[in-house]
C-alpha positions as CSV (number, residue, x, y, z in Angstrom):
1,X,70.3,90.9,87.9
2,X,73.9,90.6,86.5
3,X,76.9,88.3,87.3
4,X,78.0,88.5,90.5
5,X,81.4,90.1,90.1
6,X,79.0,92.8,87.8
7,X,76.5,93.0,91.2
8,X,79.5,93.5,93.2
9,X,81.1,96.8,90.6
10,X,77.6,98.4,90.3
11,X,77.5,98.1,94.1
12,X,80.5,99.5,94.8
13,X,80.6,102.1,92.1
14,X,77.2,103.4,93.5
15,X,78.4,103.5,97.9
16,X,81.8,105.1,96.3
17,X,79.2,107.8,94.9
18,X,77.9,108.4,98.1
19,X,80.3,107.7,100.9
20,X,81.0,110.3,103.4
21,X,83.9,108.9,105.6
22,X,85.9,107.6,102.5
23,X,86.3,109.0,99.2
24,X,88.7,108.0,96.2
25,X,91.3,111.2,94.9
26,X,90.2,110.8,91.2
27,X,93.6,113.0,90.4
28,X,96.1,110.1,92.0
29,X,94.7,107.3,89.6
30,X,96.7,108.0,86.8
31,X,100.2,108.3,88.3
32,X,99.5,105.6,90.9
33,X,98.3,103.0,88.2
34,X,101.3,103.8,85.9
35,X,103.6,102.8,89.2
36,X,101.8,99.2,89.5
37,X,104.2,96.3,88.9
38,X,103.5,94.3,85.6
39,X,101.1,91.4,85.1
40,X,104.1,89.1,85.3
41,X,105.2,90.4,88.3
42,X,102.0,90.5,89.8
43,X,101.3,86.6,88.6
44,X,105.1,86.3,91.0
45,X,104.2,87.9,93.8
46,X,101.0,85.9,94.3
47,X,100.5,84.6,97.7
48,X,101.1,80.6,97.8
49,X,98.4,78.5,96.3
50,X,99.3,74.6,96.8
51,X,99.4,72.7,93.3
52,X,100.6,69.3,94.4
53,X,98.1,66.0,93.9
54,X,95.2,65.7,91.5
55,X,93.0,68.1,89.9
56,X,90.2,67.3,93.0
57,X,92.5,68.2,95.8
58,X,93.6,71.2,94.2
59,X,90.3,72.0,94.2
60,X,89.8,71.3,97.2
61,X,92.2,73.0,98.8
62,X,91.4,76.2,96.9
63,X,88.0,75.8,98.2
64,X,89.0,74.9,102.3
65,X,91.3,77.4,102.6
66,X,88.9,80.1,100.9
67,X,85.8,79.1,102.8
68,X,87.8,79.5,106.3
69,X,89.8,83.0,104.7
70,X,88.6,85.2,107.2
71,X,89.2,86.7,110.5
72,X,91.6,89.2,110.0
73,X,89.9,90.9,112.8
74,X,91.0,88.5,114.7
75,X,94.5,88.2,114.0
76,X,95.5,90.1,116.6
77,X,94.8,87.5,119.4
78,X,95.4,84.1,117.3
79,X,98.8,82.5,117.9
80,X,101.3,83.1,114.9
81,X,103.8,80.7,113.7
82,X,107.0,82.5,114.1
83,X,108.0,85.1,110.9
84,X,104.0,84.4,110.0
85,X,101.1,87.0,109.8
86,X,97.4,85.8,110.9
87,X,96.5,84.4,107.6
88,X,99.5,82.4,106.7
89,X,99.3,80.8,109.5
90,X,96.1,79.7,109.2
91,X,97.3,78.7,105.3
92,X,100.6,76.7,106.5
93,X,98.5,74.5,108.9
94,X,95.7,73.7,106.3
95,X,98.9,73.4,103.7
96,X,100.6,71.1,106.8
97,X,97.3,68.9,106.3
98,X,97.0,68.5,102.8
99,X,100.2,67.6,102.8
100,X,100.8,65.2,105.5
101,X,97.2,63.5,105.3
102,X,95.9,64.8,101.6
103,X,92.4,66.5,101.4
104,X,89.4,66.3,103.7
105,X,86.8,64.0,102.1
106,X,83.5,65.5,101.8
107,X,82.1,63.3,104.5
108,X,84.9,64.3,106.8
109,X,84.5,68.2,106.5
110,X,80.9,67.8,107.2
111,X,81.4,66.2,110.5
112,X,85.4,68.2,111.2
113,X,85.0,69.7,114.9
114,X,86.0,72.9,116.0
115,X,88.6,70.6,118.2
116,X,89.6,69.4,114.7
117,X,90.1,73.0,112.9
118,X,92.0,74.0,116.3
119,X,94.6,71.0,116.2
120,X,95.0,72.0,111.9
121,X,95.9,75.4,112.4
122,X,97.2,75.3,115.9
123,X,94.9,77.4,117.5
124,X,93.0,77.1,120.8
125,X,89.6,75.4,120.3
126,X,88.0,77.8,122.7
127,X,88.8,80.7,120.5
128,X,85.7,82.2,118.5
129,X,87.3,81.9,115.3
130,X,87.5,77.9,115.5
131,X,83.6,77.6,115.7
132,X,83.0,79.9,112.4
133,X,85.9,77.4,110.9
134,X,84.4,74.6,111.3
135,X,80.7,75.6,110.5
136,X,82.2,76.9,107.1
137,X,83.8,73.9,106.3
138,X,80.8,71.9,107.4
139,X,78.7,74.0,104.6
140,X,81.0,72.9,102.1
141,X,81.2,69.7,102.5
142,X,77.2,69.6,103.0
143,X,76.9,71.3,99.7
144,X,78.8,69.4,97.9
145,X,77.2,66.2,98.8
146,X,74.0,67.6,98.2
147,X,74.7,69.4,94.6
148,X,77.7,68.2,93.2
149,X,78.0,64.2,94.2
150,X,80.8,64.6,97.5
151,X,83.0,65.9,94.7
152,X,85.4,69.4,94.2
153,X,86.2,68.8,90.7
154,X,82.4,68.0,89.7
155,X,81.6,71.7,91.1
156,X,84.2,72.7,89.2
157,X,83.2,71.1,86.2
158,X,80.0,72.6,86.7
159,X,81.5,76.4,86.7
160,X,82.7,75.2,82.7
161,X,85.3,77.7,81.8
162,X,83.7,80.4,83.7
163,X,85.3,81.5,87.1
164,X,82.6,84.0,87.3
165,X,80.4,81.1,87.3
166,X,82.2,79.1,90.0
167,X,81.8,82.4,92.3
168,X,78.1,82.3,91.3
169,X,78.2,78.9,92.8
170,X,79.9,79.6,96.0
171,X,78.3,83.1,96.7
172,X,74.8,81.2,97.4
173,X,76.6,79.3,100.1
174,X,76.4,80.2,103.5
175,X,80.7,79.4,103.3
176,X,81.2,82.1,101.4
177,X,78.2,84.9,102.4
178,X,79.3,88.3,102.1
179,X,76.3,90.6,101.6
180,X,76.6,94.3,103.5
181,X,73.5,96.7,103.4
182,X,74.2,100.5,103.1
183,X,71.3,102.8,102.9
184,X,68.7,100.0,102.9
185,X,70.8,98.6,99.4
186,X,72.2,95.6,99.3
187,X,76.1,95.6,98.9
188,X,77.6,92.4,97.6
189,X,81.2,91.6,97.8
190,X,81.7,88.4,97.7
191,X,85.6,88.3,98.1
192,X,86.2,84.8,99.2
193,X,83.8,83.1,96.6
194,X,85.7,85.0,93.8
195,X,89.1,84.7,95.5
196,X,88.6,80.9,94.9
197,X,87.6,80.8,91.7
198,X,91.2,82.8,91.2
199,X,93.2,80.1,92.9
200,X,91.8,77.5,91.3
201,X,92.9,79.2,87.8
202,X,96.4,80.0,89.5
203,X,96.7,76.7,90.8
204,X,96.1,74.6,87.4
205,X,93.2,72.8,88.5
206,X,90.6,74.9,85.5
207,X,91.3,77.3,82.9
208,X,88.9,80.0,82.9
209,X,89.1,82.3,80.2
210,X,87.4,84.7,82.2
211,X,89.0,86.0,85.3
212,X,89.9,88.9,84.1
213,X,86.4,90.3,84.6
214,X,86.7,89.4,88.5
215,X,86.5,92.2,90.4
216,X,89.3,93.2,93.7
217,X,88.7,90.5,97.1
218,X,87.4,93.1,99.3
219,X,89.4,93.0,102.6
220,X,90.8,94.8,105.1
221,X,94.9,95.0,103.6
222,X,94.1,96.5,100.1
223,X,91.7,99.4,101.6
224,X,94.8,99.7,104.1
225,X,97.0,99.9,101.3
226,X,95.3,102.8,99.4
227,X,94.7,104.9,102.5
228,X,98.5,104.8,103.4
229,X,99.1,105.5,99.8
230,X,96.9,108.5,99.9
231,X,94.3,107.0,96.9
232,X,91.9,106.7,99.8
233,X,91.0,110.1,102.2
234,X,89.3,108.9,105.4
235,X,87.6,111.5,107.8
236,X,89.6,112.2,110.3
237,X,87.0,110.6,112.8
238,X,87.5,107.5,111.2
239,X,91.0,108.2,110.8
240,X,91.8,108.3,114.2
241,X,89.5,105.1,115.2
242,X,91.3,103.2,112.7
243,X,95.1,104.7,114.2
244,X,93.7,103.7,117.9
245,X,93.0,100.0,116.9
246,X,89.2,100.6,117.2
247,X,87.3,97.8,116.0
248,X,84.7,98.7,113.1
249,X,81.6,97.1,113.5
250,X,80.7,95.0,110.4
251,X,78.1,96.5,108.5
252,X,78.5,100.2,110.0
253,X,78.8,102.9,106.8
254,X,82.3,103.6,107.2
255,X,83.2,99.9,107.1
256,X,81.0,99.2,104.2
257,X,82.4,102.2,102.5
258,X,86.2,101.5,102.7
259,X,85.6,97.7,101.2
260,X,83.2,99.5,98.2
261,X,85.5,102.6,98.2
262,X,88.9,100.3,97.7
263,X,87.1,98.2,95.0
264,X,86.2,100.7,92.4
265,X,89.3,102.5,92.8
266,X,90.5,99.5,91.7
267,X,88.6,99.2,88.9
268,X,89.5,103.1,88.0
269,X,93.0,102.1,88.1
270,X,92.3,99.2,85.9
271,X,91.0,101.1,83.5
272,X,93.8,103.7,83.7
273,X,96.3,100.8,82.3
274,X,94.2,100.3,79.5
275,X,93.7,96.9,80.5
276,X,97.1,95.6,81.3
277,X,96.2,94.7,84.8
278,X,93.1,93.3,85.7
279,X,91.0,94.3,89.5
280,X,92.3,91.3,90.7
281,X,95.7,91.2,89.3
282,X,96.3,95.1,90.8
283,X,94.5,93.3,94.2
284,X,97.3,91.0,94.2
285,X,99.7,93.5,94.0
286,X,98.8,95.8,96.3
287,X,98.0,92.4,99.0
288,X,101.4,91.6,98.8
289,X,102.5,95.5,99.3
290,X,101.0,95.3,102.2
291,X,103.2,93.2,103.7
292,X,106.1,96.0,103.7
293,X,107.0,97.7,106.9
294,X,105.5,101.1,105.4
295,X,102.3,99.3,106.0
296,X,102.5,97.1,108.7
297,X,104.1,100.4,110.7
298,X,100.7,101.9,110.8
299,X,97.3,100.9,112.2
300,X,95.1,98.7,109.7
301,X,91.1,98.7,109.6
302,X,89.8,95.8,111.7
303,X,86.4,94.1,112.2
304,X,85.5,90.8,113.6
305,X,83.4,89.3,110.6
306,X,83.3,86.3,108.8
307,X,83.8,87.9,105.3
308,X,87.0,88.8,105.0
């Protein structure tokens, strides 16, 4: 059956093979891979991962903020912090808790409210997207009293030095489902469980020795990223839903096809640096390019999901 980040390359390798509203232009790999930034520059312009307190609640914020990383389709009608995108506002309030009241225990995540979620990231607790928080956080913390003792750093102890076996771990929880069909196939992605088997390594609290093998976090920003950058050709049908704010519905071909699409040309373009950058080093990269105004000037891809 294969590791999950090797379930989640075959996948995509195989609906990139087939897609018929995205497809990757093989001849821009070369030149676009030799313009990526280094792997020390990438490791600089990662997004914030909070490394104060003990190995357990690093791990536990790695693992919070992770299992509630979703809803960029969303973002659009959540209230921002002013300067702040979507998702780092939702970051700065869980980072606001942490560091004002340290972690949730276990027992408190699997009772937290969707009042409770609202208040930490200063939402309204009527919105939809304060319900999914809180049943995700209510998974973790029920897992981890069930499996791993009402403990972070004993699931992450349990992983060894293996992030791929930490994503293993996560992806069987409902927290951190992401599992698309296309053609009757299953598609795994699985961006958030490998996501926070990443930020744990970046934030000190394990050492894997294997994350290089990871693939990209499939979102919604990277795919953006390639498209505007003209590695990704959409059909102009889906062109023009994307550039009229069209929601995509979750699941749909064309949505399942830009996540695969983006992640194998990722890993073509890790290959084409001969292994300088890894998929989720260039994912980095191209996350954080996303955040100039070339790319927030145009229309992104969004769908109301709890993946990504």
């Amino acid at each position: 059956m294969g590791t999950v980040p090797d379930r989640v390359r075959a996948a995509c390798a195989w609906v990139a093979g087939r897609a018929r509203s995205v497809r990757i232009d093989g001849a821009a790999i070369e030149a676009y891979a030799l313009a990526l930034p280094t792997a020390d520059k990438t490791s600089e312009a990662d997004a914030s991962i909070y490394v104060e307190g003990d190995r357990e609640a690093q791990a536990a914020f790695a693992i919070c903020l992770n299992a509630i990383n979703f809803g960029s389709g969303w973002w659009p009608t959540i209230r921002k912090r002013p300067g702040l995108s979507g998702y780092s506002t939702i970051e700065a309030g869980v980072t606001e808790r942490f560091g004002g009241h340290g972690a949730w225990t276990v027992e408190e995540l699997t009772r937290l409210s969707t009042a409770e979620i609202a208040a930490v990231v200063g939402q309204d607790q009527d919105h939809p997207l304060m319900g999914q928080f809180a049943a995700s956080l209510n998974d973790v913390g029920a897992h981890l009293l069930a499996e791993h003792g009402g403990c972070f750093e004993a699931l992450v102890n349990a992983a060894g030095d293996s992030a791929v076996e930490l994503a293993s771990l996560l992806a069987e929880w409902d927290a951190f489902a992401d599992l698309s069909t296309y053609e009757g196939h299953p598609v795994p992605f699985y961006k958030r469980a490998q996501l926070a088997a990443a930020d744990i390594d970046r934030a000190g609290a394990a050492s894997f020795t294997d994350v290089g093998t990871l693939t990209a976090f499939a979102d919604n920003l990277v795919p953006h990223v390639l498209r505007v950058d003209e590695v990704l050709i959409l059909d102009p049908a889906l062109e023009q839903a994307i550039d009229a704010g069209e929601l995509l519905e979750h699941g749909a071909p064309e949505e399942v096809e830009l996540r695969a699409c983006a992640v194998h040309a990722i890993e073509l373009l890790a290959g084409a640096t001969d292994g300088d950058l890894s998929p989720a080093e260039i994912d980095g990269a191209l996350w954080n390019r996303g955040r100039a105004a070339r790319y927030k000037s145009r229309p992104r891809p969004r769908s109301r999901n709890t993946a990504y």
